[in-house]
Every structure is written in structure tokens, then in C-alpha cells.
C-alpha positions as a printed NumPy array, in Angstrom:
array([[-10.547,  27.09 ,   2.531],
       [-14.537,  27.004,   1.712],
       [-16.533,  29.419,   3.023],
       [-19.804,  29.125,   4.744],
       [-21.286,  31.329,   1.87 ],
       [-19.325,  29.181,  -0.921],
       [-20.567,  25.703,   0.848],
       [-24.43 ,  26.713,   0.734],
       [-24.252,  27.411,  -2.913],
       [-22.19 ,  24.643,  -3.668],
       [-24.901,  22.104,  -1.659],
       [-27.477,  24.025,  -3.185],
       [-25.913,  23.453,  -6.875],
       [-25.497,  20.093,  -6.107],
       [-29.139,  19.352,  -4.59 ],
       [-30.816,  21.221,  -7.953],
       [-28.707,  19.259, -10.111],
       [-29.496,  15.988,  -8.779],
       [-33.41 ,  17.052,  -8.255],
       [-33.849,  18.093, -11.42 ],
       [-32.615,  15.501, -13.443],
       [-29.678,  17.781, -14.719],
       [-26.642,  15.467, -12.681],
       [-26.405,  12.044, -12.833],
       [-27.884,  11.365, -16.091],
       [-28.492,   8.44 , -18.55 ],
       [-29.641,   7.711, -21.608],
       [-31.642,   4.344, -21.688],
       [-28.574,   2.866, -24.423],
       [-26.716,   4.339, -21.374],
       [-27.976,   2.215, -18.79 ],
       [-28.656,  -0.949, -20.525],
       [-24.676,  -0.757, -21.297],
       [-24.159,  -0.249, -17.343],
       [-26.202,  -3.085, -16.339],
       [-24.973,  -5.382, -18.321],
       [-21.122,  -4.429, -17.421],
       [-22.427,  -4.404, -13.279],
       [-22.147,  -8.529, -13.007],
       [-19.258,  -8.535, -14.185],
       [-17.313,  -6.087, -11.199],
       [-18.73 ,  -8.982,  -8.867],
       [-16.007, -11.244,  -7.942],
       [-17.153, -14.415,  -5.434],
       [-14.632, -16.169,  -4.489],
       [-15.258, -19.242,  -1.615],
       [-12.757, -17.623,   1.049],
       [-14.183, -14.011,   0.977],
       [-17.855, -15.928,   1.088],
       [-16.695, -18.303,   4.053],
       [-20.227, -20.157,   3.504],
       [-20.4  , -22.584,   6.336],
       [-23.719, -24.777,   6.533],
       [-24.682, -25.705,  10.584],
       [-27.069, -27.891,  11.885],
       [-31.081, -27.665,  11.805],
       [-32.4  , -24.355,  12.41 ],
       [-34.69 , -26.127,  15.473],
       [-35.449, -29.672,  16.175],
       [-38.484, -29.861,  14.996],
       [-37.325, -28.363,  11.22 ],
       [-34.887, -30.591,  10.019],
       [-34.958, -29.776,   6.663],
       [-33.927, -26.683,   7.555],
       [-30.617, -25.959,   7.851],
       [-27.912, -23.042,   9.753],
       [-25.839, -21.413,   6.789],
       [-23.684, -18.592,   7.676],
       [-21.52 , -16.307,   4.833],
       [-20.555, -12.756,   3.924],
       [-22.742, -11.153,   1.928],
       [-21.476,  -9.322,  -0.866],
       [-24.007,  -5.725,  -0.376],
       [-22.365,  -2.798,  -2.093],
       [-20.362,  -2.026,  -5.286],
       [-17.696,   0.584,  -4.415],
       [-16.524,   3.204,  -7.834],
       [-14.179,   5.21 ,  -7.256],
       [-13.245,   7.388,  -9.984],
       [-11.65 ,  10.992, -11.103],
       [-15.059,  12.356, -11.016],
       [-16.77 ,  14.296, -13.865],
       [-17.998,  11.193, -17.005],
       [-16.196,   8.257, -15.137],
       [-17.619,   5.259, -14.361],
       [-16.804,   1.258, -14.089],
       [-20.148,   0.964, -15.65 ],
       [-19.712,   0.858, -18.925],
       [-20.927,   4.432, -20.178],
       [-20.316,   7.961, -18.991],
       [-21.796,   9.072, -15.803],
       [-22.01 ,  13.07 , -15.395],
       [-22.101,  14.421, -12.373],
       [-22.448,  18.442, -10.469],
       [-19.154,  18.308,  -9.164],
       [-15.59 ,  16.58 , -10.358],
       [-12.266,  15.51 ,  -8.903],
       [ -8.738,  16.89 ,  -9.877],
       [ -5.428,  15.274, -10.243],
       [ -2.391,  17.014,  -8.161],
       [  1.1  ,  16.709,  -9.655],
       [  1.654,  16.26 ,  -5.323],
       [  2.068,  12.893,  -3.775],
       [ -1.503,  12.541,  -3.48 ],
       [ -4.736,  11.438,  -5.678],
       [ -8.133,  13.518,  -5.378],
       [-10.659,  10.691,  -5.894],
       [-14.778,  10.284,  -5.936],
       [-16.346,   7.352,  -4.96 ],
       [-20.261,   6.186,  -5.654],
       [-21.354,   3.456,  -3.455],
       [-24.316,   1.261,  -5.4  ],
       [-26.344,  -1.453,  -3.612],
       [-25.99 ,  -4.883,  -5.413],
       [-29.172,  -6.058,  -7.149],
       [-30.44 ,  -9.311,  -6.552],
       [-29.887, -10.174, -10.76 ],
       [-26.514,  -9.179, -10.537],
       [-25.482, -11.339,  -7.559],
       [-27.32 , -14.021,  -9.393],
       [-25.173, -13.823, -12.692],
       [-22.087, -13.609,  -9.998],
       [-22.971, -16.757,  -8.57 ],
       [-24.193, -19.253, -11.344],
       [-27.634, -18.496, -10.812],
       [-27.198, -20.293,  -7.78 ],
       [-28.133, -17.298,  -5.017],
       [-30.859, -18.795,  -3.572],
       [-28.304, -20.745,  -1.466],
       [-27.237, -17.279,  -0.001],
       [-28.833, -15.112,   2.98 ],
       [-29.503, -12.237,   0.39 ],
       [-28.87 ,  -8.806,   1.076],
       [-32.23 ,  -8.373,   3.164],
       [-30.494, -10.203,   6.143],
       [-28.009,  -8.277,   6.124],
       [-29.786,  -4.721,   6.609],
       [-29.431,  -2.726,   9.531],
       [-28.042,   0.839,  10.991],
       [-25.369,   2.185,  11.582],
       [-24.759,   4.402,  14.897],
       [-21.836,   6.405,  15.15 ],
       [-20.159,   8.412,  17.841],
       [-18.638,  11.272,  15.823],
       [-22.099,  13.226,  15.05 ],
       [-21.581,  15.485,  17.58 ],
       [-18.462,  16.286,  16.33 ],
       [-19.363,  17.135,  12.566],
       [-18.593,  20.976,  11.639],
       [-20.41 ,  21.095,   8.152],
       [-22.03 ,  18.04 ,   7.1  ],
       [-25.329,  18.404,   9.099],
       [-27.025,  20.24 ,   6.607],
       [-24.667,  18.504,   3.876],
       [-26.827,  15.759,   4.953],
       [-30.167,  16.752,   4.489],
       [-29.611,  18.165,   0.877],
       [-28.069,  14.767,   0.05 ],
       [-30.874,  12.808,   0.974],
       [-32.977,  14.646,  -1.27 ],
       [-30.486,  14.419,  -4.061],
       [-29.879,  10.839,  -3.653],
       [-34.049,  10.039,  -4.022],
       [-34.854,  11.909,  -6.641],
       [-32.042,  10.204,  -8.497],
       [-33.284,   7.288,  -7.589],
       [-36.745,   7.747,  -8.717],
       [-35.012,   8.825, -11.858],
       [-32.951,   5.077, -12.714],
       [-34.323,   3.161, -15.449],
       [-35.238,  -0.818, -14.46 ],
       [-33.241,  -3.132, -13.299],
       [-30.344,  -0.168, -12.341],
       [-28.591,  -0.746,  -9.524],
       [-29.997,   1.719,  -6.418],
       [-27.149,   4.324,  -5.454],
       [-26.34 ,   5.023,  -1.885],
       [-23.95 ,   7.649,  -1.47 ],
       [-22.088,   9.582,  -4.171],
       [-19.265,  11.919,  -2.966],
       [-20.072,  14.525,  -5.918],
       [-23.127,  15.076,  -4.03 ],
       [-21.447,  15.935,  -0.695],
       [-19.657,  19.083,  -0.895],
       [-17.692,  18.264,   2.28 ],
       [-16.13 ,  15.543,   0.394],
       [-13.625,  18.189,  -1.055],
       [-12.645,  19.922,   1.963],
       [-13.166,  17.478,   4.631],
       [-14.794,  19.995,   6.871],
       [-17.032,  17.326,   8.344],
       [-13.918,  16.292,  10.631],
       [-12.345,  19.134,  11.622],
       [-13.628,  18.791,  14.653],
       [-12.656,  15.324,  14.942],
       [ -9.099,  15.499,  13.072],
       [ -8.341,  18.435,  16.021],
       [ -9.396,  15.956,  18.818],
       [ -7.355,  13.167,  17.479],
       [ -4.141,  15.014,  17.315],
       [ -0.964,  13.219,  16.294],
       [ -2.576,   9.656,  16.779],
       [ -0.246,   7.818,  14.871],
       [ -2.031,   5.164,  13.15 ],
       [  1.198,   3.554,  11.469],
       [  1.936,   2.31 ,  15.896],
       [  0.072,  -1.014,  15.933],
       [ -0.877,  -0.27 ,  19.38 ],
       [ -2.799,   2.33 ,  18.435],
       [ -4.149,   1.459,  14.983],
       [ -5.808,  -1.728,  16.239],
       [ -8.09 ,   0.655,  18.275],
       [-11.456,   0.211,  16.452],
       [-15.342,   1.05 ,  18.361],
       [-17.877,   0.865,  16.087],
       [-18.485,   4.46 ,  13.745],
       [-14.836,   5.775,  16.021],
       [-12.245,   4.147,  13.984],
       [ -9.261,   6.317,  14.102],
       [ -7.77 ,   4.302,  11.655],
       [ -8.007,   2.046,   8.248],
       [ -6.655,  -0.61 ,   9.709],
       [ -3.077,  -0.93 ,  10.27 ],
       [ -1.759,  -0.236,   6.86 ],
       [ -3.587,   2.921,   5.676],
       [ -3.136,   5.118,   7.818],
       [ -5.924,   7.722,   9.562],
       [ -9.639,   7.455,   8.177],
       [ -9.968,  11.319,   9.22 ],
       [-10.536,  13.585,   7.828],
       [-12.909,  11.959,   5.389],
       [-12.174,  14.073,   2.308],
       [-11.148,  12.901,  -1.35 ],
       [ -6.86 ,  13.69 ,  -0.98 ],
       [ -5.03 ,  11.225,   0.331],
       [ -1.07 ,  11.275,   0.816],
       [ -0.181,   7.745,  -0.79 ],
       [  2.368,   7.174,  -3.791],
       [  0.242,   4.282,  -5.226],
       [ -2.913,   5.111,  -6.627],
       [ -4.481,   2.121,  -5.457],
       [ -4.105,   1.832,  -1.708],
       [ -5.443,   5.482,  -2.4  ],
       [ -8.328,   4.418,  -4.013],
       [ -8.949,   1.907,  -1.592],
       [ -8.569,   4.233,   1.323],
       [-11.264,   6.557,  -0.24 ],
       [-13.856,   3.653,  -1.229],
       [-13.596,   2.991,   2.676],
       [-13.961,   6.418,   3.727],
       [-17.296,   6.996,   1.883],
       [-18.542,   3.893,   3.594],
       [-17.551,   5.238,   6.568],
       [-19.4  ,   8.423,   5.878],
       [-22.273,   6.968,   4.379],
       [-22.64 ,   4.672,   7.268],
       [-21.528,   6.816,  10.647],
       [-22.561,  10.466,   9.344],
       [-25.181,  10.951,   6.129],
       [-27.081,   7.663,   7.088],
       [-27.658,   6.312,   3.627],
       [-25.097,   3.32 ,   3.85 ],
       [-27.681,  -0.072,   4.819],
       [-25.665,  -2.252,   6.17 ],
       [-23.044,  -2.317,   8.504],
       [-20.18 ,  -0.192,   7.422],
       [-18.11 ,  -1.108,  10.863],
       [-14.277,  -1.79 ,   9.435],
       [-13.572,  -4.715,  12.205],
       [-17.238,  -6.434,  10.628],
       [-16.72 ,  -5.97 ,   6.875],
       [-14.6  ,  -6.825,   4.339],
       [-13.436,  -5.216,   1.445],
       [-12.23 ,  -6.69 ,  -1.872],
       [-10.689,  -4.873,  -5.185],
       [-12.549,  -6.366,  -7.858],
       [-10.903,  -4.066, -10.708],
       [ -8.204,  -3.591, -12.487],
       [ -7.114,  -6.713, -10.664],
       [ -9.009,  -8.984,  -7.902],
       [ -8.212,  -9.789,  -4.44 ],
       [ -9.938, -11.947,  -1.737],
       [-11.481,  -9.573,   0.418],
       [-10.133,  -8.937,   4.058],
       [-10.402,  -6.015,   6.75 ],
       [ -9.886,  -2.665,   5.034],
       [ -6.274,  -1.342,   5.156],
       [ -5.031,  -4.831,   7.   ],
       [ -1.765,  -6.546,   5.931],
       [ -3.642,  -9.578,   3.832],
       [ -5.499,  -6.603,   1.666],
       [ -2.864,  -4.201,   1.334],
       [ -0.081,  -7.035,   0.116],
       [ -2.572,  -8.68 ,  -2.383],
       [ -3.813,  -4.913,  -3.994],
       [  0.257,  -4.037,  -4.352],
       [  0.647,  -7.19 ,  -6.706],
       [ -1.486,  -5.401,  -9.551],
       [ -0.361,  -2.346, -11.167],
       [ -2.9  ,   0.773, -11.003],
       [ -5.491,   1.442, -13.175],
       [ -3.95 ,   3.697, -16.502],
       [ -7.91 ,   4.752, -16.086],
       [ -7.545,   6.297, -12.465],
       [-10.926,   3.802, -12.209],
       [-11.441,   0.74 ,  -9.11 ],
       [-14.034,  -1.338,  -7.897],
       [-14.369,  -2.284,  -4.547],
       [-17.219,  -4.604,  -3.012],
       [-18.06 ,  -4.565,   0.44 ],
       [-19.043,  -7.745,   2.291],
       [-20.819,  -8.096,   5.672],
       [-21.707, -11.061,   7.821],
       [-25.101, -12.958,   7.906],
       [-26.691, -15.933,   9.244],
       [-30.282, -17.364,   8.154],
       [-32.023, -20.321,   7.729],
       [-32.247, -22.34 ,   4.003],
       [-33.822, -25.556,   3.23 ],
       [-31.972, -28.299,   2.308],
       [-33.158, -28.062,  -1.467],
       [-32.032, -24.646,  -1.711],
       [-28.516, -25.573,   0.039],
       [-27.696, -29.274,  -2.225],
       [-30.2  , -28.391,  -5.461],
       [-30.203, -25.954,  -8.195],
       [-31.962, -22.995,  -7.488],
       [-34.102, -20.633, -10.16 ],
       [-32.566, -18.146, -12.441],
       [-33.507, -14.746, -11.128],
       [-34.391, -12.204, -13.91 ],
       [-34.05 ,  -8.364, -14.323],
       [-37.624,  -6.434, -14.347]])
């Protein structure tokens, strides 16, 4: 059990580390190595994209036409903590997961938002027929605030973390949203005590009361996984990757519903979510049947290291050239 006095100085660790460059750090061989291993954790496949193409955006625009997709927006790691990363070189960070000889995995996750050259390599150089990750921007309002024990000034301290790390990337690096070694509450799950208590013995494995999903007040990861709360890094699974995949969910979910970082819309009946390491799946509702079946097919990761990508609906207007013709290779810097 964490203390009030052992929380402060752990968010205060964290916060200095972050702010003063002593954290998350890389060396510029470091990055270029990352960037140019990022494209390849993007997976498009056409029935996670769903691109559908309507009719003219108005009748007096013709050459402009409906297209609605899912947008791939975030690239989920989740790792052991400490040097791991999917991105090619070692990424330290303030704080670092363990492994329990228990029936559960103690995992970190960092959530980074996809650049627009990396969803270009993904696609062909052919993303100017997609929406791009602008459309799909918005915020996230949750219902469990009022609830949260310990993350309010978790919160704060994180947002200062997360920017000057930011300001700290090299180029063309992907921007990071949320990284659980920067939220001490990711260890204890003290965030949703308050929440876990006023749940009680919901049992999420009853399809009646699994499917029950409001916006930011899921109870549950669909009707596979089991409960979202508390939000916290253990998770009681025998395969490492449905735990991995719980946890790359759960930081959304934080992100989104409590710190405020996450972009886009981190609702679990609006996104999907697709494994895009060690093996690849089509992406479908976290923690639903389709998902869960096609991530038991692989065998886990000898690494202890996944990739997840998020995707969320959009709907824009392209022209007909950028829809049938080739579009311009985008370029990093």
C-alpha cells in the first residue's frame, strides 16, 4: 500500500526526471533508429480501414466526394518498463515494471500519436486519400472524475512531464501522449479505488452486464477481458497477451477519461484496437470475441514487448483526384 507521503515523492521523482531531461532520453543515433522502425508497427489492412467513398459532399461540388474510414491515431507499447521499447533502441524511463512468478503480468504502456510520415510509408504513400488524424481530434469527457482518489494531482505533474519531453524529441519523432512510468498511480491503481468499491462484484464475464458501455463508464473491456477497473499495470490473465492488450486499453482509457492527454476518442464501443506485434490482427472492439480469438492464434512475445494501434471513426470530404489518383509522397522534417 503507497502512502500519501511515498506518492508525492514518487510524482515528484517522476515530474524532475521527465523535466529535466534525465527520463526518457535519446541519443540522436537513438532516435533516427526509432523512427525508422515506427512505420513498420503500422499494419493497414482494408477491413480495419472500412474506407467507404459516398456521394458529392453538396450538389454544387461534385468533384468532391463523401469518404468515410477509421483512422489509425495512436501507437500503443506496452512493455516491462525500464530500456524497453518496440522502437528500435532503448528507452529509459523514472520508473519500471516487475514480473510476478503469480498468474499475472505487471506491464507499462506509452501511447504515441502517429505522424503523418509514418502513416504515409503505411499506406504506399497514398494518405492523401485518408481523413488524416486532424479529423479525427476531439475530447474526451468522462464520468468517473469525481470518483478519482489520487490521480488529481497525478495529473497535473504529468502534464508537465509529458511537455517538456516533448519539447525535448528530436524531428520527425513521433509526439507521446501518455506514458504509465510517468503516472505513479499506474502501480497501485489508487485512481479507482473509489470506483472499484462502487462497482462491487459486477461480473463482467455475464454478457448482460459486460455489454454495459456509456462513454468514459465502461465497467468492462468488452466481453472477454474482464473489468477495466482498477486501471493499474497487474492484471490476472495466464496469457501474456490478452494481458498486454488489456493494459494498452486501460492507458487509453486513462489517458482519455482521467489525465486528459489522449486526442481522440478513447470510447471502447467507438474504437478499435489491433495487435500489430509479435503477430497482427484486424482490429475490432477491445476485449470482444473477434479480437480476443485472432490475438490467441499467435504465441506471446519471448520479449514481454506488443504493439497495439488504436483506430477511430472519421468522415470528410476528398476530391476525386485525391480518391482515384496518386497522391504526393509526404516527407519527414
Amino acid at each position: 500500500m503507497t502512502t500519501r507521503r511515498e506518492f508525492n515523492k514518487l510524482s515528484a521523482v517522476t515530474a524532475l526526471a521527465a523535466a529535466s531531461g534525465l527520463g526518457l532520453g535519446l541519443k540522436p543515433e537513438d532516435a533516427e533508429a526509432a523512427v525508422t522502425s515506427l512505420a513498420t508497427l503500422l499494419v493497414i489492412d482494408p477491413v480495419t480501414l472500412s474506407y467507404m467513398v459516398y456521394g458529392p459532399c453538396c450538389w454544387w461540388c461534385e468533384d468532391y466526394l463523401i469518404v468515410s474510414h477509421y483512422q489509425p491515431v495512436a501507437i500503443c507499447e506496452v512493455i516491462k518498463g525500464g530500456g524497453d521499447t518496440a522502437l528500435g533502441q532503448p528507452i529509459s524511463g523514472p520508473l519500471s515494471a516487475g514480473t510476478d512468478n503469480n498468474d499475472y503480468t505487471s506491464m507499462h504502456v506509452r501511447l504515441w500519436e502517429i505522424p503523418d510520415w509514418a502513416l504515409d510509408i503505411a499506406m504506399a504513400y497514398q494518405s492523401c486519400k485518408l481523413c488524416g488524424p486532424d479529423m479525427a481530434r476531439t475530447s474526451n469527457v468522462g464520468l468517473t472524475n469525481i470518483l478519482d482518489v489520487c490521480g488529481a494531482a497525478s495529473n497535473v505533474l504529468q502534464s508537465k512531464a509529458l511537455n517538456a519531453f516533448n519539447q525535448a524529441l528530436p524531428s520527425c519523432f513521433p509526439k507521446m501522449i501518455y506514458d504509465t512510468e510517468f503516472d505513479p498511480t499506474w502501480n497501485t491503481g489508487c485512481r479507482d479505488i473509489g470506483v472499484a468499491s462502487a462497482l462491487g462484484m459486477v461480473a463482467c464475464t455475464n454478457p448482460l452486464t459486460s455489454s454495459v458501455s456509456l462513454f468514459g463508464s465502461e465497467i468492462c473491456i468488452g466481453t472477454r477481458w474482464g473489468a477495466l477497473y482498477p486501471r493499474q499495470m497487474a492484471d490476472h490473465d495466464d496469457n501474456a497477451a490478452i494481458a498486454a492488450g488489456k493494459a494498452a486499453y486501460r492507458a487509453i482509457h486513462v489517458s482519455g477519461f482521467s489525465v486528459g492527454s489522449f486526442p481522440f476518442n478513447a470510447s471502447l464501443s467507438v474504437g478499435k484496437l489491433q495487435q500489430t506485434s509479435p503477430g497482427v490482427t484486424v482490429g475490432f472492439e477491445a476485449g470482444s470475441f473477434l479480437l480476443d480469438t485472432q490475438m490467441r492464434l499467435w504465441p506471446v512475445s519471448l520479449e514481454e514487448i506488443y504493439t497495439f494501434v488504436w483506430w477511430v471513426p472519421v468522415v470528410c470530404c476528398k476530391s476525386y483526384d485525391e480518391i482515384m489518383g496518386f497522391c504526393t509522397p509526404q516527407t519527414c522534417g
